[in-house]
N, C-alpha and C positions, 0 to 999 in steps of 0.2 A: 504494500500500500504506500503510495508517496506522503510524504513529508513537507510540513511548511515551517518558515521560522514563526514564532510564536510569540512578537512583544522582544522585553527581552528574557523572558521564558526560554527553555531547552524546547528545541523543535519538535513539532507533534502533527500526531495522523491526520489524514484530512478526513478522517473520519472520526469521530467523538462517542460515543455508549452514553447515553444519557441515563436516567434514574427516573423519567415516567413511566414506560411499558414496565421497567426492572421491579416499579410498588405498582403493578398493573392497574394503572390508570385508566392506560388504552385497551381495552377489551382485555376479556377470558386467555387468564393463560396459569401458570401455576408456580411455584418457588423452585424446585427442583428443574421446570425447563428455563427460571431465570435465569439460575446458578449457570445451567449447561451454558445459556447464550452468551453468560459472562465471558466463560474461558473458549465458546466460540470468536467472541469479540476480538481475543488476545491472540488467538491463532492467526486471526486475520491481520494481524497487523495494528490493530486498535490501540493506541498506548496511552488514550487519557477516557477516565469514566466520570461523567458528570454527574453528580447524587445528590439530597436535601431532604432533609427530616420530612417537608411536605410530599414528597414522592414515597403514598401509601403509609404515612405515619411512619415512618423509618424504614419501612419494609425494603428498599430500593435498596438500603447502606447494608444490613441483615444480610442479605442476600452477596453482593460483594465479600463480607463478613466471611461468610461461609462457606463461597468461591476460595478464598485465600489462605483462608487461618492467620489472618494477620501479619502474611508474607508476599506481600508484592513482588510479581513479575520483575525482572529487571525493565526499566522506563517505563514501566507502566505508573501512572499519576492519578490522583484522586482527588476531585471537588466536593464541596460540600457548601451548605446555605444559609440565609437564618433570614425570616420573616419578619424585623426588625418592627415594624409601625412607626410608633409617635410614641414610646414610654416616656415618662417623668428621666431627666436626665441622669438621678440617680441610680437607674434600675437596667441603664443601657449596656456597660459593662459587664454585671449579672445575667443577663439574659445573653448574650454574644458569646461566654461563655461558655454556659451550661450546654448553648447548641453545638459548639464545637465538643464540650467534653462528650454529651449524649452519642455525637456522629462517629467520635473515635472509639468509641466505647464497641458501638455495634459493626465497625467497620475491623475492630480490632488493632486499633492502628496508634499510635503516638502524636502522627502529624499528619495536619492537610497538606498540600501541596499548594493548592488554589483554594480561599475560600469566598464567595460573594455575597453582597448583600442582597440579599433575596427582593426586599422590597423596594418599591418604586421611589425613588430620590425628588421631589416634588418643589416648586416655587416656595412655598412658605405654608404656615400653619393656617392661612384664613385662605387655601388650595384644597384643604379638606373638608369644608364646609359644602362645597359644590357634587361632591363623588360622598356624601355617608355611609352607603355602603361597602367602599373601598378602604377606610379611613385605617383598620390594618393589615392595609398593603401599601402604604404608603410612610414616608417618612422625609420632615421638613427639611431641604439644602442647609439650613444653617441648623439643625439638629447633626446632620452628617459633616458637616467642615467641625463644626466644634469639638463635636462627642463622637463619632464614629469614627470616623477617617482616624484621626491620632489615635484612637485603640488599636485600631490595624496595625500601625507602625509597629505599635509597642509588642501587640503578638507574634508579629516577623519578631522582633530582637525575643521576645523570649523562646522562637524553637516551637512553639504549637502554628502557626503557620505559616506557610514559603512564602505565601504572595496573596494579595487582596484582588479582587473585582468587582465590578458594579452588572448587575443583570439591568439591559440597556431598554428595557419595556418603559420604561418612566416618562417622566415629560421631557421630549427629547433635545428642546432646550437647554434646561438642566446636565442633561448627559454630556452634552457638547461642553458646556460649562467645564464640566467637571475633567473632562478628558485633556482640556489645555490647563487644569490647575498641577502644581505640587502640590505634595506627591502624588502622580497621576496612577490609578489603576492599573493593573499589571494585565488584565484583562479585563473585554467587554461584551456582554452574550448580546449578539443582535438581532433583531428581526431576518430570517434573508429564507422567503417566498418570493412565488411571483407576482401574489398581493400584496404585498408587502403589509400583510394584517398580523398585529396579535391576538385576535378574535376576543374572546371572553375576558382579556386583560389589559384591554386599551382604556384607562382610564383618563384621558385628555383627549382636547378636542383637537381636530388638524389632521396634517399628514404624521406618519411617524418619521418621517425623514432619515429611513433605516438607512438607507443608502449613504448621506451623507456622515450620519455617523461611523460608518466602516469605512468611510474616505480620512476620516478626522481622526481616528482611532491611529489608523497604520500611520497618517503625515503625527502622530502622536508617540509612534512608538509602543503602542497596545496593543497586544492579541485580539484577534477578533474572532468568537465563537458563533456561528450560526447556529440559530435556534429555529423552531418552529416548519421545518422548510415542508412538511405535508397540512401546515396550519392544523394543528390536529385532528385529521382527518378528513378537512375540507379539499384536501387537493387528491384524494385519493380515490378510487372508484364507489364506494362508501361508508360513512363515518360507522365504525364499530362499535356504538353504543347509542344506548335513547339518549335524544336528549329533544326539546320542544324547537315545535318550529320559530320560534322568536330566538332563538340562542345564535349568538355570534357567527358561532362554529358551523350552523346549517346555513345561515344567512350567507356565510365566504361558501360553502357549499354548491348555494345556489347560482352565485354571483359567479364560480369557477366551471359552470356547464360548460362554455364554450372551448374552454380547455381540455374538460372532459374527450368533448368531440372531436379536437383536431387529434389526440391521442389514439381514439377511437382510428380516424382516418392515418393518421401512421402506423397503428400497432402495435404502440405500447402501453405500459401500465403508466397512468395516472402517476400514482407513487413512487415509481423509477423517474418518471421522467420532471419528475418536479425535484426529485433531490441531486439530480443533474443537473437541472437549474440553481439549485441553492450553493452547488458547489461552482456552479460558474461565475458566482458574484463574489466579490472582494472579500473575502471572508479567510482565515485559516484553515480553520476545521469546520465538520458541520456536526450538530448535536441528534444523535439518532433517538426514536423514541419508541423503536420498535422493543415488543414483546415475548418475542419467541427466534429461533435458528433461521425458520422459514424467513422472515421479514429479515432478518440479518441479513441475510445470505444476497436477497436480493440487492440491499442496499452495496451491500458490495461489490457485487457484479457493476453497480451503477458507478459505484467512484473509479473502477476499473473501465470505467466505458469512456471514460474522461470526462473533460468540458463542452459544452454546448457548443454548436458551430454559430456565428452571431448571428446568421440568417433565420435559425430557428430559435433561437431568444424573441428574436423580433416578431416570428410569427407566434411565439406563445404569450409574449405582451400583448400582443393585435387581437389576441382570443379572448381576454377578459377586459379589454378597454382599458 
C-alpha cells in the first residue's frame, strides 16, 4: 500500500482503519470478525487505526485491545478522542484525562500516538445558543486557546501522548484559524467526499470549505486525514441501517442519485468509486469505516486502483451539481 508524509508525523498508509464499523456503528457485524478485520487491516499494509471512546462506547479500542494484547505491530499507530463540550474550566483537565487513561486502559497501551479533540472548536460561547442540541459537541475557540490547546502541550512532555489534533467538522472558520496559530495541530481529520457533506454533524451554516482547509492544512505543515469519504453510507448503493427520511445521511443519499447512476453506467460500486474519489483529493490518508474483511478488502483493491483520472472527477462533480 503506498505511503504519504504525514505533517511532521512519521509517514502513513493512504489508507487509515477507522473505529466506526470496529464499535459497529455501521450495520450488523460482530467482535470476533472486528478483531479478524483489525489484523486484516495490518496485513494490508494499514499502519494507522483511528479509534474514540464514542465508537460503540469503547467497543472500537476493546476490540484493537484484543487484536494486540497491548503489543503493537511494528508502525502500526493508534488514535484516540475525547468529546470535550463547554465544561467549567476546572473540570477540563479531568475529563481529557480520564478519556485518555479509559482509551489506554482498553487498548492496553501506555501511549497514544495521535490524540484529537473530538468536538467541534466553535466562534465563542453565545455560538451555542443557536445549535442546543449540539451544545456537547461543541467547544468555545477561547475555551480551547486557553485551556485545551496548553494541556496538549503538556501531555506530549509528559509521554501519555505523541501529538494533538483537531477533528476539522467544526466551524471551519475557526479551523483555518487555528491551523495558522502556534502551536498548530499535528493533524487534521477533514471532510473529503464528493459532497463535501458531514451529514448529521454539520453544525454551522455555509459551505464546509473542506477543500480549503486540506489546502491550508498541508501550506500549514498538518497531516490531513480524510474522513467520511462514503458520507456514511450516503454514497454507497445503500445506507445499512434505518434511519428516517429527514436525517442528513438519507437527504446526501438522495441528493447522490445521480452518482448512483453514472456508476451504474460505468460498472462500479458506488462505494469503490467514491473512496477513489476521497483518495484523489489533497488528503494523506483516508479514514475507513468499514465493518467487516468483505468491505476491507474492497477498499483496498480501491486504493490499489489508484487516483481518479481528472476527466472522471469532473464527471462525478457534474452528477451531483
Amino acid at each position: 500500500m503506498r505511503t504519504h508524509a504525514f505533517g511532521n508525523l512519521s509517514p502513513v498508509s493512504s489508507l487509515t482503519l477507522g473505529g466506526g464499523g470496529l464499535g459497529m456503528l455501521w450495520g450488523a457485524t460482530t467482535f470476533d470478525e472486528c478483531v479478524a478485520t483489525v489484523h486484516a487491516a495490518v496485513e494490508a499494509g494499514i499502519t494507522l487505526l483511528d479509534l474514540a471512546p464514542r465508537y460503540g462506547d469503547g467497543k472500537a479500542e476493546e476490540v484493537v485491545g484484543e487484536a494486540f494484547s497491548g503489543r503493537l505491530p511494528s508502525q502500526v499507530r493508534v488514535t484516540s478522542k475525547c468529546n470535550l463540550g463547554n465544561p467549567p474550566p476546572s473540570e477540563i483537565e479531568g475529563i481529557l484525562r480520564r478519556s485518555i487513561e479509559d482509551s489506554l486502559r482498553r487498548l492496553r497501551l501506555k501511549r497514544l500516538d495521535l490524540f484529537f479533540l473530538h468536538s467541534n472548536v466553535v466562534p465563542d460561547a453565545a455560538y451555542l445558543a443557536a445549535w442546543p442540541d449540539a451544545n456537547s459537541r461543541m467547544t468555545p475557540y477561547a475555551v480551547f486557546v486557553d485551556h485545551v490547546r496548553p494541556l496538549f502541550v503538556r501531555l506530549i512532555e509528559e509521554g501519555i501522548i505523541g501529538a494533538w489534533g483537531l477533528t476539522g467538522i467544526g466551524h471551519p472558520d475557526i479551523i483555518l484559524r487555528l491551523l495558522h496559530e502556534t502551536p498548530a495541530p499535528a493533524a487534521v481529520q477533514c471532510i473529503a467526499n464528493l459532497l463535501d457533506s458531514p451529514g448529521g454533524l454539520k453544525f454551522f451554516d455555509g459551505p464546509t470549505k473542506a477543500r480549503e482547509i486540506m489546502a491550508a492544512a498541508h501550506s500549514c505543515g498538518v497531516g490531513v486525514m480524510g474522513i467520511r469519504a462514503v458520507q456514511a453510507g450516503a454514497l454507497t448503493t445503500a445506507i445499512d441501517r434505518p434511519l428516517p427520511d429527514d436525517h442528513p445521511e438519507v437527504r446526501d443519499y438522495v441528493r447522490a442519485a445521480g452518482f448512483r447512476r453514472l456508476c451504474s453506467q460505468l460498472g462500479e460500486d458506488p462505494a469503490i468509486l467514491a473512496h477513489r474519489y476521497a483518495l484523489s483529493l489533497d488528503v494523506d490518508t483516508v479514514v475507513l469505516g468499514v465493518k467487516n474483511r468483505r468491505e476491507l478488502a474492497a477498499c483496498v483493491a480501491a486504493e490499489a486502483a489508484g487516483r481518479l483520472p481528472v476527466e472522471l472527477m469532473a464527471q462525478i462533480d457534474a452528477s451531483v451539481g
